[in-house]
N, C-alpha and C positions, 0 to 999 in steps of 0.2 A: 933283241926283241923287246917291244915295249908291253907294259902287262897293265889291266885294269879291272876292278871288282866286280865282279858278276856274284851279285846278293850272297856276298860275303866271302867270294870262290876265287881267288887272285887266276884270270888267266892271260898266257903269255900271248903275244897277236905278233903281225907282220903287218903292214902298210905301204905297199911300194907303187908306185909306176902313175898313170894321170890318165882319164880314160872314162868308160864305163867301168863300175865299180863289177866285179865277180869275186863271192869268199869261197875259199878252200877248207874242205870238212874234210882231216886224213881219217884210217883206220886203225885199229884196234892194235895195239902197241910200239902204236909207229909215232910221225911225229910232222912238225912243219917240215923240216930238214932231208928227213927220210923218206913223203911221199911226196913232196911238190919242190923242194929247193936242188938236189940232188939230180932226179929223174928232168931237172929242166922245167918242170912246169909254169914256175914261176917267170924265168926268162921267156919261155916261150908266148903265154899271155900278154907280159909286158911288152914285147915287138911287136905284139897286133893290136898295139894303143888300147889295152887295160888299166886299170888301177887294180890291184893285187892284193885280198888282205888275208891273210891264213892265220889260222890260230890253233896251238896246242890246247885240244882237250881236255878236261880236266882228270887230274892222274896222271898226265901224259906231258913227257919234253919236258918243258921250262911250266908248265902251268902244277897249282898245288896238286900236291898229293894227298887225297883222302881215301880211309880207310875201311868205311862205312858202304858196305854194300846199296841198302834204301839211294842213295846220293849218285847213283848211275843210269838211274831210267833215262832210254832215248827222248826222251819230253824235258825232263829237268836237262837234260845237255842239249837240246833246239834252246832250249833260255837261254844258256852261254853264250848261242849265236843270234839269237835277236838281239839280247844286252849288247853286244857290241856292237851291231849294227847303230844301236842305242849312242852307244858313246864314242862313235865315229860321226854323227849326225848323217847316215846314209839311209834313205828312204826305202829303196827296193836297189833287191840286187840279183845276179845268176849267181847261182848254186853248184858247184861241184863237188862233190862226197864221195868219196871211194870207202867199199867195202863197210864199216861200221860207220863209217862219215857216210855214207848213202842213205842208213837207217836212219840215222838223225836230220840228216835234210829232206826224209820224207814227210818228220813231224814236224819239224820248221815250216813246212808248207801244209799243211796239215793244217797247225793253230794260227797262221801268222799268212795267209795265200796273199794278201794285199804287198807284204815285203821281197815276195820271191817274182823276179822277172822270168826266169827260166830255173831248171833243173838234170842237170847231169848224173844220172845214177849208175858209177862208174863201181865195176866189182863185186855187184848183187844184183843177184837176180830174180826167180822165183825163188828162193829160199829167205826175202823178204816177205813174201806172206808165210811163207811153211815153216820158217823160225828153223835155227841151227840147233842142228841133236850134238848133243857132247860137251854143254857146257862148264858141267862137275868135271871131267875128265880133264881138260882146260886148267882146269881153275885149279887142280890138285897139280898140276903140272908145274904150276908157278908158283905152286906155294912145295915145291919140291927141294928135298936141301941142295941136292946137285940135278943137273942134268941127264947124268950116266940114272939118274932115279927113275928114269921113266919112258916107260913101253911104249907108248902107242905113239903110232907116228905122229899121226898129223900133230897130239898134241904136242909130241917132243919136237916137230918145227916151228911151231908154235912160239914153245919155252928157247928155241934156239933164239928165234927172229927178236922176243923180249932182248933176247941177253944182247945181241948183235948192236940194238938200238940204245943199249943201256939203261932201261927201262927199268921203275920201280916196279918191282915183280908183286911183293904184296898188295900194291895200289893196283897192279893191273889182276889180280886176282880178284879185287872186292868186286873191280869193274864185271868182271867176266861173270861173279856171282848175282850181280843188280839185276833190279827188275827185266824182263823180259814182254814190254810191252807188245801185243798183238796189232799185227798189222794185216789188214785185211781186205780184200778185192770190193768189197762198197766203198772205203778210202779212198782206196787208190782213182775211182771210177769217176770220184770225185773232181781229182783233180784239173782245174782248168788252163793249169800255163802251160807252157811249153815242154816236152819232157826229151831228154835220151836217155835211154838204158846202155848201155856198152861193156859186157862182159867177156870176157877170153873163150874160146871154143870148148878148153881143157878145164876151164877154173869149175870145180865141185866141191867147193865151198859156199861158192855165190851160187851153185845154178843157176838154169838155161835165162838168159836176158829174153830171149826172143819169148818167153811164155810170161816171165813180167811184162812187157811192154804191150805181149797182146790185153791185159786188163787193164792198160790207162788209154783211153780213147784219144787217138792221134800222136801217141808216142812214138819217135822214130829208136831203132835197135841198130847198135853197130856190134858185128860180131871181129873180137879179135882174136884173128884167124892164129892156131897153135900154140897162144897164150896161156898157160895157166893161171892161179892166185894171186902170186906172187911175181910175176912178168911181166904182165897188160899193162902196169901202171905205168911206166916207163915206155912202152911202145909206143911210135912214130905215131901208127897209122893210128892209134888212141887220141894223140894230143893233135891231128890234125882232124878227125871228126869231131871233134871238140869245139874247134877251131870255126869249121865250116858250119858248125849248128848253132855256134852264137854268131855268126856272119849273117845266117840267113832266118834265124827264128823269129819270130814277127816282134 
């Protein structure tokens, strides 16, 4: 991966394929590798004549690691991905974000609507405005000396998926402690491009897609069908409504 300064934040990027350009925002202690290299996404966009550019968030993969909670608001991380758009010389692009990458390519469109062609809000749902409960529990989870430390489930799959991805646990603790920007149904009502939502049936994490999408005027909803969380991102029937919404979105 090739890496470059975002106002002083070295992060790692991907560049591939020739096309319309679309960037990839993964989620919350994941990585280029782990949500789009892996699961095929990157191959998959690239044979339907894309240009491909993903990038490790900061904290995360190949990009630095900071320590400093303040340095994780979803707003300061939409900069990371305008900056590059910046120093790729790409005008406007579509958007794909799963799960914490959805929250952040909301604000990217949010401050920046003239840059974004489209947006995929892959792995969050209504619990984009209603904001996730539990994030001390989380965040005490990663900053746990072992794994055997710690009770509660979801956090303990949580601290498993850090471990699996090799993830700096203290950097993804600060992350998990950072601001908590509000995201709210006048925003969202705002928005004028193109939108999909596309959440799993099962994922209660993200909550229900179809009650996010009823608050952005003209959003289409793909539900994947007996997908949980951690599933959907990899499923077919995901990467070809994907597929079919940058085919036909105006």
């Amino acid at each position: 991966m090739q890496s470059f300064d975002s106002d002083g934040v070295r992060i790692a990027y991907m560049d591939e394929g020739e096309g319309e350009p679309i960037l990839l925002i993964h989620g919350f202690a994941s990585n280029v590798l782990t949500n789009w290299i892996d699961p095929r996404w990157v191959r998959a966009l690239k044979e339907s004549g894309r240009r491909v550019i993903a990038y490790d968030n900061r904290g995360h993969g190949q990009s630095e690691k900071l320590y400093d909670p303040s340095l994780y608001g979803a707003p300061t991380m939409a900069e990371d991905a305008r900056r590059l758009l910046d120093h790729l010389g790409i005008d406007r692009v579509d958007v794909l974000g799963y799960s914490m990458g959805a929250r952040i390519a909301a604000f990217l469109v949010f401050a920046h609507p003239e840059r974004v062609r489209s947006v995929v809000f892959g792995g969050l749902g209504i619990n984009m405005v209603r904001g996730m409960v539990g994030t001390g529990p989380l965040a005490r989870a990663l900053e746990a000396p072992r794994i055997e430390d710690v009770t509660n489930e979801t956090a303990r799959s949580f601290r498993a998926f850090a471990e699996q991805t090799k993830s700096d646990l203290k950097a993804l603790a600060a992350c998990m402690r950072g601001p908590r920007e509000k995201v709210d149904a006048d925003q969202l009502s705002r928005i004028s491009v193109p939108i999909l939502v596309a959440v799993g049936s099962e994922d209660v994490i993200g909550g229900s897609g179809a009650e996010l999408a009823a608050l952005i005027p003209g959003a289409k909803f793909l539900d994947i069908a007996g997908r949980d969380h951690m599933k959907a991102v990899g499923d077919a029937r995901f990467k070809q409504g994907v597929l079919d919404f940058l085919t036909s979105r105006a």
